[in-house]
N, C-alpha and C positions, 0 to 999 in steps of 0.2 A: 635160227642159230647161224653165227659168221662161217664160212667158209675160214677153216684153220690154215689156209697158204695166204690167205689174204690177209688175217689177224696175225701171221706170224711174219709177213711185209711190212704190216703196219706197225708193229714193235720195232724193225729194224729202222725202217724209214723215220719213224720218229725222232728215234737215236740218232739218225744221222743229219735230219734238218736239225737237230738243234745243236750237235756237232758244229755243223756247217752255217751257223746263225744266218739260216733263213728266215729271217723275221722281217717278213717284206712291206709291213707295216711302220715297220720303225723309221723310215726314213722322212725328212719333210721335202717332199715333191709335189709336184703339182696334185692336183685330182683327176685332170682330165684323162688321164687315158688309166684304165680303159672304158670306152664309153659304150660300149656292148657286149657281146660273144665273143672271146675269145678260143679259134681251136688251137688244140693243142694236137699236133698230129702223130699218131704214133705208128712206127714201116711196121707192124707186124699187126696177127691178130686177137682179140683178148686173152688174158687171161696166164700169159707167160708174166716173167720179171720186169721186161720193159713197161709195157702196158701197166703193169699194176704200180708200181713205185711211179708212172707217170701220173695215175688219177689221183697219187697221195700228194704229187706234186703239185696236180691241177687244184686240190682241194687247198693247199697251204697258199698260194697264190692268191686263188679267190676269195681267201680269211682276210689276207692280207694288205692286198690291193682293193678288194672290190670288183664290182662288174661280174662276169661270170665267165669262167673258164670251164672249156669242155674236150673232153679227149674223145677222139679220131682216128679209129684203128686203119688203117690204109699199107694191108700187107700184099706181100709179092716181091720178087727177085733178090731174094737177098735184102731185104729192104729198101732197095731203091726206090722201088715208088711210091713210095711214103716222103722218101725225104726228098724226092723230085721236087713234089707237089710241096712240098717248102721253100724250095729256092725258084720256083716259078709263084709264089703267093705275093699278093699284095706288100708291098716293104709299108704297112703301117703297126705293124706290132698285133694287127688282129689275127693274123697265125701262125704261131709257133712249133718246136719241130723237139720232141721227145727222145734223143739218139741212145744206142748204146755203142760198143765195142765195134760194131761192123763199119760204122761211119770212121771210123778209124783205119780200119784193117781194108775197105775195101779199096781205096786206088790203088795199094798195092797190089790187089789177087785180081780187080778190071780193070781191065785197061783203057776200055770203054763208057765209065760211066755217066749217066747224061745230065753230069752238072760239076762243079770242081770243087772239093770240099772248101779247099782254103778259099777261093773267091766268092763264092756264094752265100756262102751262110757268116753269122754275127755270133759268135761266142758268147752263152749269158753264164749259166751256170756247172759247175761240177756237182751233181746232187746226191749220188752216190757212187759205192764201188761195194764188191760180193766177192763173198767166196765162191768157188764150183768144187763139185761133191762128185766124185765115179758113183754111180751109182750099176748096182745088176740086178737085172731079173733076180725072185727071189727061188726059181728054179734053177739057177746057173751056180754050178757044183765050184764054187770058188768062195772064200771067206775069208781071204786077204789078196793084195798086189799081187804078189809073187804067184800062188793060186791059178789067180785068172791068167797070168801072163803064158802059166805053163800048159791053161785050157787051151789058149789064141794060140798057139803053138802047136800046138795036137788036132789043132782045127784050122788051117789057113782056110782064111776066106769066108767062112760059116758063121762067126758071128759078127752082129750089125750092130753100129751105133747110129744116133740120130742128133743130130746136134739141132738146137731150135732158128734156124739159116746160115747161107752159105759167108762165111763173113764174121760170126758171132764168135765171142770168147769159148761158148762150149765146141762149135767148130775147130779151134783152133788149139783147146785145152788137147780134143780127142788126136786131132794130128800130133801134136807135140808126144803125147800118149804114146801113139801108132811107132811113130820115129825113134823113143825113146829105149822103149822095150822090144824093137825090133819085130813086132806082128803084123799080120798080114790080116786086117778085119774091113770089114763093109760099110762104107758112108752113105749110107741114106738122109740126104738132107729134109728139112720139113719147113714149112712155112712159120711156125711159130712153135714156141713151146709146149702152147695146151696140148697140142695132136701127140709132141713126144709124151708127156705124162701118161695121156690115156695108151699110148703103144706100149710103153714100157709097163705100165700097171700092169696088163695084159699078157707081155710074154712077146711080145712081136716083135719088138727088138729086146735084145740081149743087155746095151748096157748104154747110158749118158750121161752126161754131165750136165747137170743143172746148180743151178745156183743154191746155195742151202738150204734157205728159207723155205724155197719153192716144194721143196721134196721133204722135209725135215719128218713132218706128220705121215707119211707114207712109209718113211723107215722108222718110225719107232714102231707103226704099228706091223711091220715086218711082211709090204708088198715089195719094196726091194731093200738089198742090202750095199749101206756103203762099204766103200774098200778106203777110200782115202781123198782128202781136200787140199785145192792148193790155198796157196798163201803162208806167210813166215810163221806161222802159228795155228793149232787146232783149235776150229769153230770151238764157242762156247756153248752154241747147240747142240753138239756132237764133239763133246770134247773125248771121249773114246774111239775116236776115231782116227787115225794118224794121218799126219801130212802126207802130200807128195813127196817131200824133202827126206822126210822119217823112214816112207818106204822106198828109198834106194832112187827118185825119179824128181830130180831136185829140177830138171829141167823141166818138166812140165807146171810150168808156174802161172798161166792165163788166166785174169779174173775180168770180169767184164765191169766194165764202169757206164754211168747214167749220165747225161746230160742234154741241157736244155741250151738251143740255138734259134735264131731267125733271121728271116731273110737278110743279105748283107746289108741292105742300104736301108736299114730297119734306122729311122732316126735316132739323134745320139742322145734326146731326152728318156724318148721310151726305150733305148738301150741300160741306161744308169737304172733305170726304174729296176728294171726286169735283171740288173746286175747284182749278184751276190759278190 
């Protein structure tokens, strides 16, 4: 039987390659490339949103072009060294680099990073974008916004979220969260998403933001409960559930987006190819 996060990726992601006419078959380009393995690297570890819309990615690819493309989980710092090990790759198109939100968000939050986004890497595609969903523990005595906000309040300090790295749209939803509603909670950062799913299933953290899809089947089946999603309108999977916007926190608007990059001086044949 499928795993119901990965069947329920795989409905959205469908919807949105063919949204996004990824049909990377259709164009008339050469054959040659690709002429073996292609990786496809992804900065985190299995089984969260990136990784997984990345294998759906790595599968449309290799319908489409041929050859074989393979995903590369390569987590740590924030994702960094994932996508290090992209702008240090050979520039022939045999490795590619799976991003989300943090590849965005980070030059601003390090100042440090050991590569530069805009010079390094070669813009291919936008493959997707998600909503994120509050989710809580299904012991956490709260059943709407306003609820929780007045637990966090009666609690400084005690309850923990976990966003899936330092850098990530759920990171940066729960800040905005934090900022918006005026509470005083706990960032536990984690390497990737799967580790928050299994914390949160558990009870070990209180409460996060994960992307819908990711969590969808967890809350119908009632291990956590949402409170509220951003974006201009309420999920169709959770259409009972009210926005950010609905419950009074219109600021908290962070949705992470997916895309696909390679090294900068990736030639400009196998650039077009690999261009949506």
């Amino acid at each position: 039987m499928k795993d119901p996060k990965r069947r329920a990726f795989a409905t959205r992601a469908s919807l949105l390659t063919a949204a996004l006419g990824l049909g990377f078959g259709k164009k008339a380009y050469s054959q040659a490339y690709p002429s073996g393995t292609v990786r496809i690297i992804v900065p985190y570890g299995p089984g969260a949103a990136t990784d997984s819309i990345g294998r759906l990615i790595a599968a449309q690819l290799q319908a489409g072009l041929g050859g074989t493309f393979i995903v590369e989980n390569k987590a740590g710092a924030g994702s960094q060294i994932g996508t290090k090990a992209v702008a240090d790759a050979p520039a022939d198109g045999m490795t590619l680099g799976f991003i989300d939100t943090a590849f965005v968000i980070n030059p601003a939050l390090l100042p440090n990073l050991p590569y530069d986004t805009l010079r390094d890497f070669a813009p291919l595609s936008l493959a997707a974008t998600a909503q994120l969903v509050l989710n809580v523990h299904r012991s956490v005595p709260a059943a709407t916004i306003k609820e929780f906000i007045a637990l966090a309040k009666s609690q400084p300090a005690k309850l923990a979220f976990a966003p899936a790295g330092v850098g990530s749209a759920p990171h940066l939803a729960g800040e905005q969260f934090r900022i918006a509603a005026g509470i005083d909670v706990v960032h536990v950062p984690y390497k990737g998403g799967a580790a928050v799913f299994t914390d949160l299933l558990a009870g070990h953290i209180q409460f996060a933001f994960t992307t819908v899809p990711s969590m969808v089947e967890h809350i119908r089946a009632g291990g956590v409960r949402a409170l509220a999603v951003t974006g201009a309108s309420r999920s169709p999977l959770l259409p009972d559930v009210p926005t950010m916007a609905e419950a009074g926190l219109a600021e908290v608007d962070a949705m992470p987006l997916f895309g696909l990059v390679a090294p900068a001086r990736v030639p400009a044949a196998i650039r077009e190819r690999l261009t949506v």
